[in-house]
N, C-alpha and C positions, 0 to 999 in steps of 0.2 A: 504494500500500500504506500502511495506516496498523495502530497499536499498538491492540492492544482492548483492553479492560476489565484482564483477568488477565496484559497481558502477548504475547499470542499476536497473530502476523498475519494482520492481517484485508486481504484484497481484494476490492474491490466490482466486481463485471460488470456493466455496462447493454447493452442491446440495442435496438436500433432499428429496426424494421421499416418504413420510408420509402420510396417509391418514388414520383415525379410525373412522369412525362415527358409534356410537351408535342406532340415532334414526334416521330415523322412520322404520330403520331394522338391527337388533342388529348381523345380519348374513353377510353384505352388504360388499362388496368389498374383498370376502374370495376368496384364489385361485392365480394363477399365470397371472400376468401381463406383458405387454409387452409398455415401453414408448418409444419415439423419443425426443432427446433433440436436441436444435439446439444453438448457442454460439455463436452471431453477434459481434466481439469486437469492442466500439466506438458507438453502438447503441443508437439513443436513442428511444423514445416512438416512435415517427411513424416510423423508422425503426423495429422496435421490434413488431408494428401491422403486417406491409407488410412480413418479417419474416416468421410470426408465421401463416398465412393465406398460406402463398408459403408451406410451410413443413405440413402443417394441409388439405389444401386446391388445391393440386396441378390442373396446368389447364390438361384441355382434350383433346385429340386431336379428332377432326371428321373426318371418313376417307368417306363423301357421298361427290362423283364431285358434286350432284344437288343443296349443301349447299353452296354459295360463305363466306354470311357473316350475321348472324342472326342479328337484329339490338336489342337493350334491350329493354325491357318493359319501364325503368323507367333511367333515370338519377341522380345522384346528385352530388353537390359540398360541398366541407365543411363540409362530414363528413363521416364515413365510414358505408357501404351497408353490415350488419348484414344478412339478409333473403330478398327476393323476393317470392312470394308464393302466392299460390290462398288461397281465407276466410276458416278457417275451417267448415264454416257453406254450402258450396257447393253453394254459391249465385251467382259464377264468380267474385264476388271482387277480384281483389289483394292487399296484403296485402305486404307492404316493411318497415322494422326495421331500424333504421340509430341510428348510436351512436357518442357522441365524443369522440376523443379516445385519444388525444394530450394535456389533462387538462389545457385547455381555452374555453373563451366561440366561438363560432363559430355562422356568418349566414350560416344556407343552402339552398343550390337553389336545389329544386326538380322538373324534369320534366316529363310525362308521356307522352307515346307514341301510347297514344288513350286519345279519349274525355273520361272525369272523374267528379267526386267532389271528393273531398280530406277531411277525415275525420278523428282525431286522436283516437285511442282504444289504451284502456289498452292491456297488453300482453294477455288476452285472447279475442282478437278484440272486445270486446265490447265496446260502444258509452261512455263515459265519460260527465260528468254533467258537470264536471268542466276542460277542457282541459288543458295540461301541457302548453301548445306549442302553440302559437298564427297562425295559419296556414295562411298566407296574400298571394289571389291570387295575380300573378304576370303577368300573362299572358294565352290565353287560356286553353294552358294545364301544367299550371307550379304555383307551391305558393315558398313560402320561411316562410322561421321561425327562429327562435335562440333559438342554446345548450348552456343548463351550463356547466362546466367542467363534460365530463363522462358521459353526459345524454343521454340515451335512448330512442328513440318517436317510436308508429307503427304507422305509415298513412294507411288507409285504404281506395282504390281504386275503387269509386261505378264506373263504367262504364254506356253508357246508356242503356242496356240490362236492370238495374235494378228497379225495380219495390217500394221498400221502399220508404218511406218518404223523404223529402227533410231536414229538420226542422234544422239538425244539421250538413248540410252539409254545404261546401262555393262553 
C-alpha cells in the first residue's frame, strides 16, 4: 500500500497468468487460452471460496413445472461440499468430498438422505487401513468428524442396496 496524490490509499494488484510444466508432457498447455478473473475487494478466505465457486460454478436454472424443489442427497456443516457423485466403481455408492477451506480446524456434521454407513477413501475411493478422519455416528443417518486446517476427506456412501462387507464401515 502506498499514499496517493490527495492523501488516499492506493493499492496496486498485479496478476500473472504463468503456467510451464515440463513433465509429465513437455507439449502440455500449448495454444490459446481463455481465463475469467474475478477481484472481490475486502475479501477474505471464505468470501474468496463463495467467489470463486459463483464465477466457476454458476447455479442453473430448471425450467420443468413437475420439478418444485429437489431435496440433496447429503448435507453438511463446517465445511465446504467439493463433489457429490456416485463410486466410480458403479456399486451405487455415493461418494461426497468436503474440504476446509477457512484455515482452522472445523467439526463437520454430515447428513444423508437415505439409510447408509459412512466410510472414509482415499481420492481414489478406496477403503483406507488407516482412516484420516474419525467418522462418529451421530444419528441415524448422520456422523461428524474434525478438519485440520485445508483438509480434504471422501466419505463414501454404502446404501443398503449394497452387498460388500460390513468390517470397515460405522
Amino acid at each position: 500500500m502506498a499514499t496517493g496524490e490527495h492523501g488516499a490509499t492506493v493499492t496496486t494488484v498485479r496478476l500473472s497468468l504463468l503456467r510451464a510444466p515440463l513433465f509429465p508432457d513437455p507439449e502440455s498447455d500449448q495454444g490459446e487460452h481463455a481465463m475469467r478473473v474475478s477481484i472481490t475487494p475486502g475479501a477474505g478466505i471464505p468470501d474468496a471460496v463463495e467467489e470463486g465457486y459463483r464465477l466457476n460454478l454458476p447455479l442453473r436454472a430448471m425450467h420443468d413445472a413437475a420439478v418444485d424443489v429437489i431435496a440433496p442427497l447429503v448435507r453438511v456443516d463446517g465445511a465446504v461440499v467439493e463433489c457429490v457423485k456416485l463410486a466410480e466403481d458403479r456399486s451405487g455408492d455415493v461418494v461426497v468430498r468436503v474440504y476446509e477451506a477457512n484455515g482452522g480446524r472445523s467439526r463437520v456434521r454430515f447428513e444423508a438422505s437415505f439409510d447408509a454407513k459412512a466410510e472414509e477413501t482415499d481420492l481414489l475411493e478406496r477403503s483406507l487401513d488407516e482412516p484420516r478422519v474419525a467418522l462418529e455416528r451421530v444419528g441415524d443417518r448422520s456422523w461428524a468428524f474434525d478438519l485440520r486446517p485445508f483438509q480434504l476427506a471422501t466419505v463414501r456412501l454404502r446404501g443398503r442396496w449394497h452387498s460388500h462387507g460390513e468390517s470397515a464401515n460405522i
